[in-house]
NUDO-213108 format. One record per atom (N, C-alpha, C): atom name; residue number from 1; residue in three letters; x, y, z. Coordinates in nm, 2 decimals. Layout:
N
+------+-----+------+--------+--------+--------+
! atom ! seq ! type !     c1 !     c2 !     c3 !
+------+-----+------+--------+--------+--------+
!   CA ! NUM !  ALA !      X !      Y !      Z !
...
+------+-----+------+--------+--------+--------+
# end
This chain:
64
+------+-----+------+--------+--------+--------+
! atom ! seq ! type !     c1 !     c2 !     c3 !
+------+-----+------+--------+--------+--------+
!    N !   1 !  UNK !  -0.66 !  -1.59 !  -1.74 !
!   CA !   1 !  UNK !  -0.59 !  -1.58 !  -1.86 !
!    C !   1 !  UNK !  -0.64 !  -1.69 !  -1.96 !
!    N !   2 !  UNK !  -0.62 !  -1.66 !  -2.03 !
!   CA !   2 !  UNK !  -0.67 !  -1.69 !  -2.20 !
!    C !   2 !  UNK !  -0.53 !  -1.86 !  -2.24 !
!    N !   3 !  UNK !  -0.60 !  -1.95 !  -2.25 !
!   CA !   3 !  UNK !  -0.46 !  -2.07 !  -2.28 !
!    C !   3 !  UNK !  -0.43 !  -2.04 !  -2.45 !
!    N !   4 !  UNK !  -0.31 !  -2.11 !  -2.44 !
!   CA !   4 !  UNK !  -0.27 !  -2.06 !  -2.61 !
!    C !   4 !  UNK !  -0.38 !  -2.14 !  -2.72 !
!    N !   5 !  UNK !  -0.42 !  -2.30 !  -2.64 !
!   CA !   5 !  UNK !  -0.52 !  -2.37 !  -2.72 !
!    C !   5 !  UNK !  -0.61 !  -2.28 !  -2.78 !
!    N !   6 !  UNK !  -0.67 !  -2.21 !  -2.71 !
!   CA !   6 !  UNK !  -0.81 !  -2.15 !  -2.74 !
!    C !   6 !  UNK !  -0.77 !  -1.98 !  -2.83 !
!    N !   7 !  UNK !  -0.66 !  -1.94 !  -2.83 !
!   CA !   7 !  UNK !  -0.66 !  -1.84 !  -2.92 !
!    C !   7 !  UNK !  -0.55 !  -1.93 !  -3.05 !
!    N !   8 !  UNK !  -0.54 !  -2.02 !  -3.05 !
!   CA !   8 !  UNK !  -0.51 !  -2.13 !  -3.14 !
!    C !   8 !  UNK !  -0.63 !  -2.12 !  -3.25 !
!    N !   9 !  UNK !  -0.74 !  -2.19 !  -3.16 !
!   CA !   9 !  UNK !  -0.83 !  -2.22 !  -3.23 !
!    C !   9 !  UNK !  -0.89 !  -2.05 !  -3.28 !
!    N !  10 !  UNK !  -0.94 !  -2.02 !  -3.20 !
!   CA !  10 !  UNK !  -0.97 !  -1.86 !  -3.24 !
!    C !  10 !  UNK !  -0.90 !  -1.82 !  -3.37 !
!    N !  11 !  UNK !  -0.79 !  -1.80 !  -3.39 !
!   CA !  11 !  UNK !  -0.67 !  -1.76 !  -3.49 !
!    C !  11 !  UNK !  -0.70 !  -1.84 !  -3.61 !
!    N !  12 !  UNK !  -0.75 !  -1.97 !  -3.63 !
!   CA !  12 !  UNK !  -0.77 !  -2.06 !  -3.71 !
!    C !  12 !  UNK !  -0.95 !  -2.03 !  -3.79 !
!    N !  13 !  UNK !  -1.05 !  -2.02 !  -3.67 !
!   CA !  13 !  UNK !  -1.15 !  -1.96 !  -3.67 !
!    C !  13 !  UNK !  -1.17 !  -1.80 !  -3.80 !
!    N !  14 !  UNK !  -1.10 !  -1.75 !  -3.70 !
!   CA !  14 !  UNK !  -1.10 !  -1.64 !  -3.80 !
!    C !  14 !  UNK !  -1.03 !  -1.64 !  -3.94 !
!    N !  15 !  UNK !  -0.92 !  -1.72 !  -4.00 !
!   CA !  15 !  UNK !  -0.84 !  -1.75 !  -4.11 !
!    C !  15 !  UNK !  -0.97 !  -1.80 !  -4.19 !
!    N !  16 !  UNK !  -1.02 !  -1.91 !  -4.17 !
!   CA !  16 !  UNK !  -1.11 !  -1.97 !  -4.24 !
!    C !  16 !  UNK !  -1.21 !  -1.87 !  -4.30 !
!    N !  17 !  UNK !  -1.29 !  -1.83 !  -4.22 !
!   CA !  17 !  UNK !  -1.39 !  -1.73 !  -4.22 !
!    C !  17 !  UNK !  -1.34 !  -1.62 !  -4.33 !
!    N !  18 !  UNK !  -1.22 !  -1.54 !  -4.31 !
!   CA !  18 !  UNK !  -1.16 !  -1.46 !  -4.46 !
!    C !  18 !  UNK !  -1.14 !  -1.53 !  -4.54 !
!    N !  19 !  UNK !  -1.11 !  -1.70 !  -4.56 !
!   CA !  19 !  UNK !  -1.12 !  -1.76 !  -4.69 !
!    C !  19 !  UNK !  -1.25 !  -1.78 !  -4.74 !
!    N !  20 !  UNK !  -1.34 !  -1.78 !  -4.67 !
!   CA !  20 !  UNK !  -1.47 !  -1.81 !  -4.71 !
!    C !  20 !  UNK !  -1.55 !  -1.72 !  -4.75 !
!    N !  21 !  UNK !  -1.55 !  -1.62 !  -4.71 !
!   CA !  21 !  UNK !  -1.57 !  -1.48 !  -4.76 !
!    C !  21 !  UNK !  -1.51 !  -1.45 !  -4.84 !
!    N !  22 !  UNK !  -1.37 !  -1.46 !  -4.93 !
!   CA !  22 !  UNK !  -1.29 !  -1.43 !  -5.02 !
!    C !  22 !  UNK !  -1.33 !  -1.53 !  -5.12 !
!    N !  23 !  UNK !  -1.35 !  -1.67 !  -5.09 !
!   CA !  23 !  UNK !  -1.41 !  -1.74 !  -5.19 !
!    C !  23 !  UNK !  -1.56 !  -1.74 !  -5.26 !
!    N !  24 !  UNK !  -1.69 !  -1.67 !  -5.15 !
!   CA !  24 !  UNK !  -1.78 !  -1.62 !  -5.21 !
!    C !  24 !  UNK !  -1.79 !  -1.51 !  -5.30 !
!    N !  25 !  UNK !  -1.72 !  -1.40 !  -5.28 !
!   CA !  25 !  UNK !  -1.69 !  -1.25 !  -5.30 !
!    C !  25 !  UNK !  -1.67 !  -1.33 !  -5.47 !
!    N !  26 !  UNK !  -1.55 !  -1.39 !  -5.48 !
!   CA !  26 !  UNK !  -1.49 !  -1.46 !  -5.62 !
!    C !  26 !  UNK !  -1.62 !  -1.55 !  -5.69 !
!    N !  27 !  UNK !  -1.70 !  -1.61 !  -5.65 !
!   CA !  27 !  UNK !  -1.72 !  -1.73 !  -5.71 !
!    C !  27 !  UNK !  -1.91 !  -1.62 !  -5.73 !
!    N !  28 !  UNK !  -1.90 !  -1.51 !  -5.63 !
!   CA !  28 !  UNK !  -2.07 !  -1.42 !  -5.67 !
!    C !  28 !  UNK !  -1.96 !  -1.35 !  -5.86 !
!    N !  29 !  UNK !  -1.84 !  -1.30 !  -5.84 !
!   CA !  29 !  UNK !  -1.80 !  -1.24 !  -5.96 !
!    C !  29 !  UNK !  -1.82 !  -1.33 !  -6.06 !
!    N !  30 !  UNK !  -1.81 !  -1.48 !  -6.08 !
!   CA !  30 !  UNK !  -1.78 !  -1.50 !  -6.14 !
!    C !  30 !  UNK !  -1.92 !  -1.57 !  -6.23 !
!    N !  31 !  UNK !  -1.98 !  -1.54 !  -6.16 !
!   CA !  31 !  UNK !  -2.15 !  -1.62 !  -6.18 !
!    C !  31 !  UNK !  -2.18 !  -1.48 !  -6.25 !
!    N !  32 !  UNK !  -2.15 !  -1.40 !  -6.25 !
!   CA !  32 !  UNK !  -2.21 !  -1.27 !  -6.34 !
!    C !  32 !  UNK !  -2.11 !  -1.20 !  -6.43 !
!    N !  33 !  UNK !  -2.02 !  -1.26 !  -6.45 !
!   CA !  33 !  UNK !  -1.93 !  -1.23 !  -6.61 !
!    C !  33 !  UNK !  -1.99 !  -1.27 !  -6.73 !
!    N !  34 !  UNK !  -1.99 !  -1.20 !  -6.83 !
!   CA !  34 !  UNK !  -2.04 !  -1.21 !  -6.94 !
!    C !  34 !  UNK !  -2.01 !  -1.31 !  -7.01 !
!    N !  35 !  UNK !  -2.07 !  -1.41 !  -7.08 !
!   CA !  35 !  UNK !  -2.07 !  -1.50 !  -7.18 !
!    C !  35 !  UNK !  -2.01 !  -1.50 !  -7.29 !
!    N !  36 !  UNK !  -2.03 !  -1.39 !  -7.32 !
!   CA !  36 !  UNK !  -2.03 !  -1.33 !  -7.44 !
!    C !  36 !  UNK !  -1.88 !  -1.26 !  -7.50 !
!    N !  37 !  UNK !  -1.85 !  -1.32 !  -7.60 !
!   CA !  37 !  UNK !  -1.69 !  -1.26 !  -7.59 !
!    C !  37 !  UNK !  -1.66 !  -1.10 !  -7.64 !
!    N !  38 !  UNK !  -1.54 !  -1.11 !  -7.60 !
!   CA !  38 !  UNK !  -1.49 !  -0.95 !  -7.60 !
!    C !  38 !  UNK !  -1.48 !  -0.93 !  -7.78 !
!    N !  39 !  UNK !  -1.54 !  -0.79 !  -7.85 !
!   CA !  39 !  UNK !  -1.49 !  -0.78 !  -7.98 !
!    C !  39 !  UNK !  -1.36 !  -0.74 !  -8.00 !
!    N !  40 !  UNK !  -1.30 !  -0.76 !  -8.07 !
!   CA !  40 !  UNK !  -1.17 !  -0.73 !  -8.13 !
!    C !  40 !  UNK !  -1.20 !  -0.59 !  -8.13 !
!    N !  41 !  UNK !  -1.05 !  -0.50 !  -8.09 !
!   CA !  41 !  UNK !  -1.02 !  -0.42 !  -8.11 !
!    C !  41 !  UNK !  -1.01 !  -0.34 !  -8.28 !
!    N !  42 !  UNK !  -1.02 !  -0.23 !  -8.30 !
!   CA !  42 !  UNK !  -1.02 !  -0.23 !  -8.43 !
!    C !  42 !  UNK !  -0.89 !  -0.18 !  -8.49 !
!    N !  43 !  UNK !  -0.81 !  -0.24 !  -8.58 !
!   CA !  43 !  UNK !  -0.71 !  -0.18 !  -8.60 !
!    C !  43 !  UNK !  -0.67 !  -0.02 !  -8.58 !
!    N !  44 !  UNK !  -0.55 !   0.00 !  -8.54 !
!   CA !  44 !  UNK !  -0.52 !   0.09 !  -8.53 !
!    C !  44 !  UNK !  -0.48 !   0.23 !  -8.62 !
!    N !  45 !  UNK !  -0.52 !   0.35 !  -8.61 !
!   CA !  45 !  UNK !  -0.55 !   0.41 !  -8.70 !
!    C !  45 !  UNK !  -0.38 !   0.46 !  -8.77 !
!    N !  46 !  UNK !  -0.35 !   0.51 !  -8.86 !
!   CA !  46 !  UNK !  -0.16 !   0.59 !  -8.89 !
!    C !  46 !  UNK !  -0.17 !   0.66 !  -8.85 !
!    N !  47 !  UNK !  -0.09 !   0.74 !  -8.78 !
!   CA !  47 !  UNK !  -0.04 !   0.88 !  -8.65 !
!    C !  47 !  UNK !   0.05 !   0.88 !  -8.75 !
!    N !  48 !  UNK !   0.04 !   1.08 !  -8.74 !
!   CA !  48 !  UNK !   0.15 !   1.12 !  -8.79 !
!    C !  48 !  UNK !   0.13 !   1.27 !  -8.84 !
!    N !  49 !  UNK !   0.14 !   1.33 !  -8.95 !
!   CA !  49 !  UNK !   0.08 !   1.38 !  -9.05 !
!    C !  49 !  UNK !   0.03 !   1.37 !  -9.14 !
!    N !  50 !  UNK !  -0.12 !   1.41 !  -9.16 !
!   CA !  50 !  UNK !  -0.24 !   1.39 !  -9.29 !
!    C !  50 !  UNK !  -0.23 !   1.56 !  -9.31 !
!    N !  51 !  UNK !  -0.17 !   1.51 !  -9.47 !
!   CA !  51 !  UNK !  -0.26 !   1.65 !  -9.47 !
!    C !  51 !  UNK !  -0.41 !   1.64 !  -9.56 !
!    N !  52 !  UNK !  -0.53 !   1.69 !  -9.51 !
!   CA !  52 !  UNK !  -0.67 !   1.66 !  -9.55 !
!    C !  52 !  UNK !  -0.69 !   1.80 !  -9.61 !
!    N !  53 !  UNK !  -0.81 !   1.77 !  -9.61 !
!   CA !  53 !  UNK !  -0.89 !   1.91 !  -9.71 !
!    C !  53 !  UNK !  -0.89 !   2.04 !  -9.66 !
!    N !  54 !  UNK !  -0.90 !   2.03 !  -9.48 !
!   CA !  54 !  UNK !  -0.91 !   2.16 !  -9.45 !
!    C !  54 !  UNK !  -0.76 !   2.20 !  -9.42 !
!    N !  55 !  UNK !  -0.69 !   2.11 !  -9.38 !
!   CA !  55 !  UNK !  -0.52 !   2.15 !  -9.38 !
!    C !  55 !  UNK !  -0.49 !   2.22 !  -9.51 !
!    N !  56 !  UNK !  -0.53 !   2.13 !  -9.61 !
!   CA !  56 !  UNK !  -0.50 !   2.22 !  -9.72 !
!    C !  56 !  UNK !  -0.58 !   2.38 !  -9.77 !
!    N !  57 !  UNK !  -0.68 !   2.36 !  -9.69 !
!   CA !  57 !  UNK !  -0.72 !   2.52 !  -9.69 !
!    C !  57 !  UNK !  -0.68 !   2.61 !  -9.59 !
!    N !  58 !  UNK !  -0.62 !   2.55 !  -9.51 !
!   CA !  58 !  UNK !  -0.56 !   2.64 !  -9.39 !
!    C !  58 !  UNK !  -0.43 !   2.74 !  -9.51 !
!    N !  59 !  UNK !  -0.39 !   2.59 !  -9.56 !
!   CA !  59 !  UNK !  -0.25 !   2.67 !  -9.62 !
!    C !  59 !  UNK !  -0.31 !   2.71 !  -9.72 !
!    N !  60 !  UNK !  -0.41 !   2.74 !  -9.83 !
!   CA !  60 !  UNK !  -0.38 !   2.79 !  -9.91 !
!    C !  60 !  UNK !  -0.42 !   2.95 !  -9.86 !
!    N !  61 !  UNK !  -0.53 !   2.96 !  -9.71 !
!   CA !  61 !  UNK !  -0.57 !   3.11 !  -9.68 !
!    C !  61 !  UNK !  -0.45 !   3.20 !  -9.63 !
!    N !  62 !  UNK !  -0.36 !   3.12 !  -9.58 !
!   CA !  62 !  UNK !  -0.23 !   3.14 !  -9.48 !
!    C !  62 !  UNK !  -0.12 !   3.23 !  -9.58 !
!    N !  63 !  UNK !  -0.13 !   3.22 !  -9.74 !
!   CA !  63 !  UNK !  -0.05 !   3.26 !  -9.82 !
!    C !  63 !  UNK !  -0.02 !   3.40 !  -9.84 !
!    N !  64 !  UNK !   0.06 !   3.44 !  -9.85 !
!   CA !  64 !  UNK !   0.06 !   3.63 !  -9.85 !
!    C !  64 !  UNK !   0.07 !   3.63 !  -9.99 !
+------+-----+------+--------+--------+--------+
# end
């Protein structure tokens, strides 16, 4: 049989190992993010109803 020491250390063994792996995984992302900043969004456009040029030719062919 296996003493608790040694799957102690085992248990501790492997903890480390997923931090270290979790902290390369992070620190390879972060070495290749862009410098470069994000552009502003462009204002948002009015929603709603327009009526435009061909709306208005819709309605004028639409007329009985």
């Amino acid at each position: 049989m296996k003493s608790a020491h040694s799957s102690i250390r085992r248990r501790a063994f492997l903890q480390g190992a997923a931090g270290l792996a979790a902290g390369a995984g992070a620190s390879r992302a972060l070495a290749y993010a862009p410098d470069e900043e994000v552009p502003a969004k462009p204002a948002p456009q009015k929603r709603g109803y327009r009526e435009t040029a061909h709306v208005r030719e819709y309605y004028r062919l639409a007329r009985f």
